[in-house]
SETOR-71757 format. One record per residue (C-alpha): residue in three letters; x, y, z. Coordinates in steps of 0.1 Angstrom, whole numbers, plus 5000, padded with zeros to 4 digits. Example, Ala and Ser with C-alpha at 12.3 -4.5 7.8 and 13.67 -1.06 7.14 Angstrom:
REM residues 2
ALA512349555078
SER513749895071
END
This chain:
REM residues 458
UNK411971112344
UNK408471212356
UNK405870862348
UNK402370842362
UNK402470502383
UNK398670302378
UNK398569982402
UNK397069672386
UNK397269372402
UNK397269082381
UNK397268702387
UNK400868532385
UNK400868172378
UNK403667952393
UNK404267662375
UNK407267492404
UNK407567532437
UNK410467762443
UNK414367562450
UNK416167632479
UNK418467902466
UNK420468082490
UNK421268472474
UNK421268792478
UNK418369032469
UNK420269252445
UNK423769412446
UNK425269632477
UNK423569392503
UNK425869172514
UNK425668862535
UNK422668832559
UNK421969032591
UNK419468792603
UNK419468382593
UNK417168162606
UNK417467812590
UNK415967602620
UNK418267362617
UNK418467292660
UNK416167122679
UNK414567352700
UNK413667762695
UNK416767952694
UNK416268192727
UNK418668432713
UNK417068482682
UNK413168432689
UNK410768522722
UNK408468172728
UNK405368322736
UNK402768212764
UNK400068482761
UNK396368542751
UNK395668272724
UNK399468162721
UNK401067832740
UNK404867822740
UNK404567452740
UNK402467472700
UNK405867562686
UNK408767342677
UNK411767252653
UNK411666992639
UNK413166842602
UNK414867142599
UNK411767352599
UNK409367512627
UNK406167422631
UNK403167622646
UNK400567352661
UNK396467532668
UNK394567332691
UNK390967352699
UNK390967242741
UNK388667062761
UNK386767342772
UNK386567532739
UNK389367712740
UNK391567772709
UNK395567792710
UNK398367862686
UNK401767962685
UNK404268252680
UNK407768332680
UNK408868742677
UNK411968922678
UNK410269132709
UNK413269272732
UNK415369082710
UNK415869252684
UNK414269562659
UNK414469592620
UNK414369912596
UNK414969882558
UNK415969572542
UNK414569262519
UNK412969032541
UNK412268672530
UNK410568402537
UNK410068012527
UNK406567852546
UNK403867702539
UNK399967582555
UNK397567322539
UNK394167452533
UNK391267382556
UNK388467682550
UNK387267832579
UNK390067742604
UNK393467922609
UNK395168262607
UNK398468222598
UNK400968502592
UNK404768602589
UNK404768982595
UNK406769302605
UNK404869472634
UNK404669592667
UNK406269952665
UNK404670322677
UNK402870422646
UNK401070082637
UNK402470012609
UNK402469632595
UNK403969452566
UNK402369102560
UNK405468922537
UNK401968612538
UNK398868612556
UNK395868372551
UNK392668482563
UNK390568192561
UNK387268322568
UNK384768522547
UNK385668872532
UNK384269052501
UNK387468942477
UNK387668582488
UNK389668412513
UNK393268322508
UNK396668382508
UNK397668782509
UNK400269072510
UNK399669382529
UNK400669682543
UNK398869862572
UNK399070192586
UNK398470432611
UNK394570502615
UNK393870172604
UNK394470262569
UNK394969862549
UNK396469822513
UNK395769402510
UNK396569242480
UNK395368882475
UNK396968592460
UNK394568302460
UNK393968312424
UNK397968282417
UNK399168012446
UNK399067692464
UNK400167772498
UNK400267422507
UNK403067382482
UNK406467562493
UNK406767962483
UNK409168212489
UNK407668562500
UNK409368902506
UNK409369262511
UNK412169492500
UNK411669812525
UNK413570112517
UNK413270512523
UNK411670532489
UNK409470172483
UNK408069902497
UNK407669642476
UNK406569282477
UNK407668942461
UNK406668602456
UNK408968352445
UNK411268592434
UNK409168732416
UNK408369122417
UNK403869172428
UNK403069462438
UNK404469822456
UNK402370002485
UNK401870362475
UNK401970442510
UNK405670362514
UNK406470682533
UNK404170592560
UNK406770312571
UNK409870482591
UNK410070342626
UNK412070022639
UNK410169692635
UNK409469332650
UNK409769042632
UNK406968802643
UNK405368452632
UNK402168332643
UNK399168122636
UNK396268042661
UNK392267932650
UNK390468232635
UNK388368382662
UNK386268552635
UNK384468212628
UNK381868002642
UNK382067812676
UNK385467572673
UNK384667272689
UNK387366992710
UNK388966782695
UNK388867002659
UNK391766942634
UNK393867252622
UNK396567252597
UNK400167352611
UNK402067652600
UNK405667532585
UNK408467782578
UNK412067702563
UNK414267952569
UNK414068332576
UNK416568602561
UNK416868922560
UNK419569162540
UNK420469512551
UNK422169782532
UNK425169932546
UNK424270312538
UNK420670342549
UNK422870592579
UNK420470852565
UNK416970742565
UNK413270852561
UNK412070982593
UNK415871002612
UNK416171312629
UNK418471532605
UNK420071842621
UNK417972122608
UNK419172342574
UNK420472662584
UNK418572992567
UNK419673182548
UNK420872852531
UNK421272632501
UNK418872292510
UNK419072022486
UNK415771812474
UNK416371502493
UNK417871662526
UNK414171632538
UNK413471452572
UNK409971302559
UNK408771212523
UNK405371162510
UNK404971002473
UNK408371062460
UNK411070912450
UNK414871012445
UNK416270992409
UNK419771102392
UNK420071482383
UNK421171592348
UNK422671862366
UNK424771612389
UNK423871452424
UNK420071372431
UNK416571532429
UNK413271452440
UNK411071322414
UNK407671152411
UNK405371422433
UNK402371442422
UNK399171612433
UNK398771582475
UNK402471432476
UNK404671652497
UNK408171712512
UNK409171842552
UNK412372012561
UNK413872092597
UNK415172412592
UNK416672682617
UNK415973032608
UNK418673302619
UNK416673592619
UNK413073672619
UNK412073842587
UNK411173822549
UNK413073532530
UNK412973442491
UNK412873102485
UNK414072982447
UNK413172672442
UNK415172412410
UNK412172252394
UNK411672052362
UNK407971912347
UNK406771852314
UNK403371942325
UNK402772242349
UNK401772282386
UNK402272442420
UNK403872442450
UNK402272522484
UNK404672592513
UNK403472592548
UNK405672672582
UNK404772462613
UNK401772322593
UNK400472712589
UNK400572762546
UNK402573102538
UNK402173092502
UNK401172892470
UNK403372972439
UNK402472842402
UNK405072562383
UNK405372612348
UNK406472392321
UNK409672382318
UNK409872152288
UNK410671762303
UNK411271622337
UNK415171712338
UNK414972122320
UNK415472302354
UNK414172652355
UNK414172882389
UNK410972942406
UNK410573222439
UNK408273362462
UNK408773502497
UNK407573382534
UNK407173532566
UNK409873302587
UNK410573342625
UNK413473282640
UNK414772972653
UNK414072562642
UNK410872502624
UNK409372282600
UNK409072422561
UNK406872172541
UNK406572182507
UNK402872022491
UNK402571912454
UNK399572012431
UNK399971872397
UNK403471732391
UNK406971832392
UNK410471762403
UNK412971932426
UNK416771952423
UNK417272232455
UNK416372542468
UNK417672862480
UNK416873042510
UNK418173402513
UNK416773742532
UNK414974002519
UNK414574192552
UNK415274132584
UNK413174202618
UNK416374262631
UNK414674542659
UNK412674272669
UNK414773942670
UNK418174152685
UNK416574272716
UNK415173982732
UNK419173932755
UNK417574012785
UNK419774072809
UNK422773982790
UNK424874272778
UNK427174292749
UNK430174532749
UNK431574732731
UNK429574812706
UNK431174902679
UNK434274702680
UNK437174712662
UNK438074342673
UNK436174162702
UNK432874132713
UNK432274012748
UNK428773912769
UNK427774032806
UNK425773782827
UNK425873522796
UNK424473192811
UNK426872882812
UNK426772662786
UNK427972512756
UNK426872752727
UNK426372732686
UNK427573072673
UNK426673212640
UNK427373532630
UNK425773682596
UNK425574022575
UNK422974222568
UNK422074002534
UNK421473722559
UNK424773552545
UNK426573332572
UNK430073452574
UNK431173252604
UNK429872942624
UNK431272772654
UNK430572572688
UNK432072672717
UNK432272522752
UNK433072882768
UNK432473232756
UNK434073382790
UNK436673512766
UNK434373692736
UNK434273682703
UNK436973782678
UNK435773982646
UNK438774062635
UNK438873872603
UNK435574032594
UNK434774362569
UNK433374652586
UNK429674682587
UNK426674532606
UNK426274182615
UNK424473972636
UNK425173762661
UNK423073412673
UNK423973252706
UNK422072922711
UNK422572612740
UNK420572392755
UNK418672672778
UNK419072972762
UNK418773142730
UNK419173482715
UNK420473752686
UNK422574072688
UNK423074352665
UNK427374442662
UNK428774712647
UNK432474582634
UNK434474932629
UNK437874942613
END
């Protein structure tokens, strides 16, 4: 299952302008969540924000022939003006295919039009078409790019394989694993950066004179900026998505591959043992994990790998790395074999993160105790008392702050034998159902946390 992945872009040559075609991006998506044919008169207000702001005029866009149209001016004093329309306080986007029909007639060194996803907390941009029309070192024309945080850019151009004066479809299909982009239907390149995009999006258009060129002068020409139609397709179960908060995995646990809460160079692919596993890491690629440790103390972790080639795994905890542990070859992307090595975990939630060197693939893992700090982690209750100790059947807490509490109780092998929320613990615990023997107890609520050592007695 495991493939290197080399990026070659490569001119494509479009013989036809596309046909209006009205369909789906693929199977599972359903009708559209967002249709803009602009096929009114006037801006739909509930759909699009008419801006008036920096070099935007309200009054430069316009419906018209079932289209909009984004006018640039050049005024009497030298000032330059375009037009934009954005889902701002409207509306936000996550994953989905986005598409787009426009177009713009060539005039070098004039205008910057663009139909782009934008605006969130972490600067990331997806430019479904962009033309730059002055000057850089691979030409001017039509592109498709993603940006990142820390101005990271990956810009593809298309000037060598389009007319954008002619009518063209362009897309992006955004996903937890891909971001891909499309031209006429057609499939052109994938970021490699994909993980980078998690947040909720704006949907803008816009096109204004490039301020990056010489002096515009009044009573310059521009060309207009015409788009058809708008439409974007969402997937009914993205409910679990890249960068989501995900309630933390409990250890000692079982975590699957793909319950991480952030990605990085992966991708998800069937399991010959059944369910999913993470494929396609490769050297500096990594996976994060929430996870909520009961105890402090020594864990193993055995990890379900697979790679025809070899490796290793680095594991840090809240960005600190515990330990480094070698990947053999197991004989082909889907042979798993079990790999362990043991950390140093604290107790409660942290972050376990998982780097790549070389390249393999993870089904799951399994996080169990080797030896707990239990005289450390069981005596930090404070005031609160716990009685009696042993018990035969209950276990109840002195000067226990109020609160609704997560209760875990677990044995000595860090096993959990029993896990419930409770809106009251004025009444204790029952332990009757358990064996006899040592277990430990873990109280947590919004403004308190701690463990206990019981002794259940016959």
């Amino acid at each position: 299952m495991k493939r290197k992945i080399l990026f070659l872009i490569l001119p494509i040559h479009f013989l036809l302008p596309i046909t209006l075609v009205f369909a789906q991006p693929g199977t599972g998506w359903g009708d559209p969540i967002f249709d803009e044919e602009f096929d009114g008169s006037t801006i739909n207000a509930a759909m699009w924000r008419d801006l008036t702001w920096d070099e935007y005029k309200a009054e430069n866009t316009s419906v018209s022939n079932d289209m909009l149209i984004i006018n640039n001016e050049c005024t009497g004093d030298g000032s330059t003006y375009g037009g934009r329309v954005d889902t701002w306080g409207i509306q936000t986007f996550r994953y989905g295919y986005y598409e787009i029909r426009c177009r713009t007639e060539y005039k070098a060194r004039t205008t910057w039009p663009a139909a782009w996803l934008g605006l969130n907390a972490n600067n990331t941009e997806l430019d479904l078409f962009e033309w730059f029309h002055h000057s850089y070192d691979d030409g001017m024309g039509p592109n498709q790019s993603h940006h990142f945080k820390d101005d990271r850019n990956i810009i593809v151009n298309l000037h060598d394989s389009i007319d954008p004066s002619d009518w063209h479809t362009y897309a992006v299909l955004w996903t937890p694993s891909e971001i891909s982009f499309y031209v006429d239907g057609q499939f052109h390149y994938s970021s490699p950066a994909w993980a980078e995009a998690n947040d909720e999006i704006y949907l803008l258009l816009t096109s204004s004179p490039d301020q990056n060129l010489t002096t515009h002068s009044p009573g310059d020409s521009y060309p207009d900026f015409y788009v058809d139609y708008v439409r974007i397709w969402q997937k009914a179960d993205y409910s679990t998505t890249v960068g989501e908060y995900r309630p933390p995995c409990p250890v000692p646990g079982f975590i699957e591959g793909e319950d991480f809460t952030m990605p990085y160079g992966i991708q998800n692919v069937g399991c010959s043992e059944g369910g999913l596993a993470v494929g396609y890491l490769d050297t500096g690629d990594w996976l994060k994990y929430n996870v909520s440790v009961f105890a402090t103390g020594t864990y193993q972790i055995t990890f379900r790998m697979a790679t025809a080639s070899s490796g290793s795994v680095k594991v840090y905890v809240d960005n600190v790395i515990q330990t480094s542990l070698s990947i053999g070859n197991t004989g082909g992307w889907q042979n798993w074999r079990d790999f362990s090595t043991q950390v140093q975990l604290p107790q409660g939630e942290h972050e376990l993160k998982l780097q790549a060197t070389g390249s393999w693939n993870l089904n799951n893992m399994e996080i169990t105790l080797v030896q707990t700090g239990l005289d450390d982690a069981l005596t930090t209750g404070g005031s609160v008392q716990v009685y009696p100790n042993p018990t035969a059947d209950k276990v109840f807490f002195a000067n226990l702050p109020e609160g609704n509490y997560t209760v875990r109780i677990a044995n000595l092998d860090g096993k959990i034998v029993r896990q419930f929320n409770a809106q009251s613990l004025q009444y204790g615990i029952s332990l009757h159902e358990l064996l006899p023997g040592m277990y430990c107890i873990q109280l947590m609520s919004d403004t308190y946390s701690s463990s206990y050592r019981i002794v259940k007695s016959n």
